[in-house]
C-alpha positions in Angstrom: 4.4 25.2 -8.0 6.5 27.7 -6.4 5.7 31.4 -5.2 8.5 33.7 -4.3 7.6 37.1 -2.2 9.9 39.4 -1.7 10.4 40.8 1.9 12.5 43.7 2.8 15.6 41.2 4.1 14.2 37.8 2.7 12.5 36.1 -0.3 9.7 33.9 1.2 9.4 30.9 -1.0 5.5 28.8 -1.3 5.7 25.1 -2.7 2.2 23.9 -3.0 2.3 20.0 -4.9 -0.9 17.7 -6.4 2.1 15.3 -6.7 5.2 14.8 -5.8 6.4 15.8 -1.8 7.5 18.9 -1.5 8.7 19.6 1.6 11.7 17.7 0.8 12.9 21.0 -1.4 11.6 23.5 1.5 13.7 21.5 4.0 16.4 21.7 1.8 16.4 25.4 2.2 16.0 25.2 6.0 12.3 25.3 5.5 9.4 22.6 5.9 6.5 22.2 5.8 3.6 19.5 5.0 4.6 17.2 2.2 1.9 18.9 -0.2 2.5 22.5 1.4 5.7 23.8 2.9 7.7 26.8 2.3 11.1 28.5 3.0 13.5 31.7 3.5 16.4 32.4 0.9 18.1 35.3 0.8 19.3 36.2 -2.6 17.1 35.8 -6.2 20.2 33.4 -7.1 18.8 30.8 -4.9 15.9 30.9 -7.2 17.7 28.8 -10.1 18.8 26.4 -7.4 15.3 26.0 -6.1 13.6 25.6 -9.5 16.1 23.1 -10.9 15.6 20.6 -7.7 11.6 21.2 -8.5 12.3 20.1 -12.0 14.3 16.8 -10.9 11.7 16.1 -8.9 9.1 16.1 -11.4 11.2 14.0 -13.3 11.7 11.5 -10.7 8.3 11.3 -9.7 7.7 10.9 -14.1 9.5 7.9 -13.9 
């Protein structure tokens, strides 16, 4: 799962995971985090497709 909040100069992101790590994604986003909690900073809502595709991979991956 990811939560985005809106700040006046950033969009926080919130992975939370029952299954696959996800502090691999916040890291990719110069974030971190535990591997079933972990969160990041982006800057523009366009980031947001970016983010939720390499969430959707991993699902996949971890499907397989």
């Amino acid at each position: 799962m990811g939560l985005f909040i809106e700040e006046e100069q950033e969009i926080r992101v919130r992975f939370r995971s029952k299954g696959p790590i996800i502090n691999t994604i916040a890291r990719k986003y110069n974030g971190g985090g535990h591997p079933f909690a972990a969160g990041a900073s982006i800057y523009s809502w366009d980031e947001v497709d970016n983010i939720l595709a390499d969430m959707e991979e991993l699902n996949k991956a971890e499907a397989e």
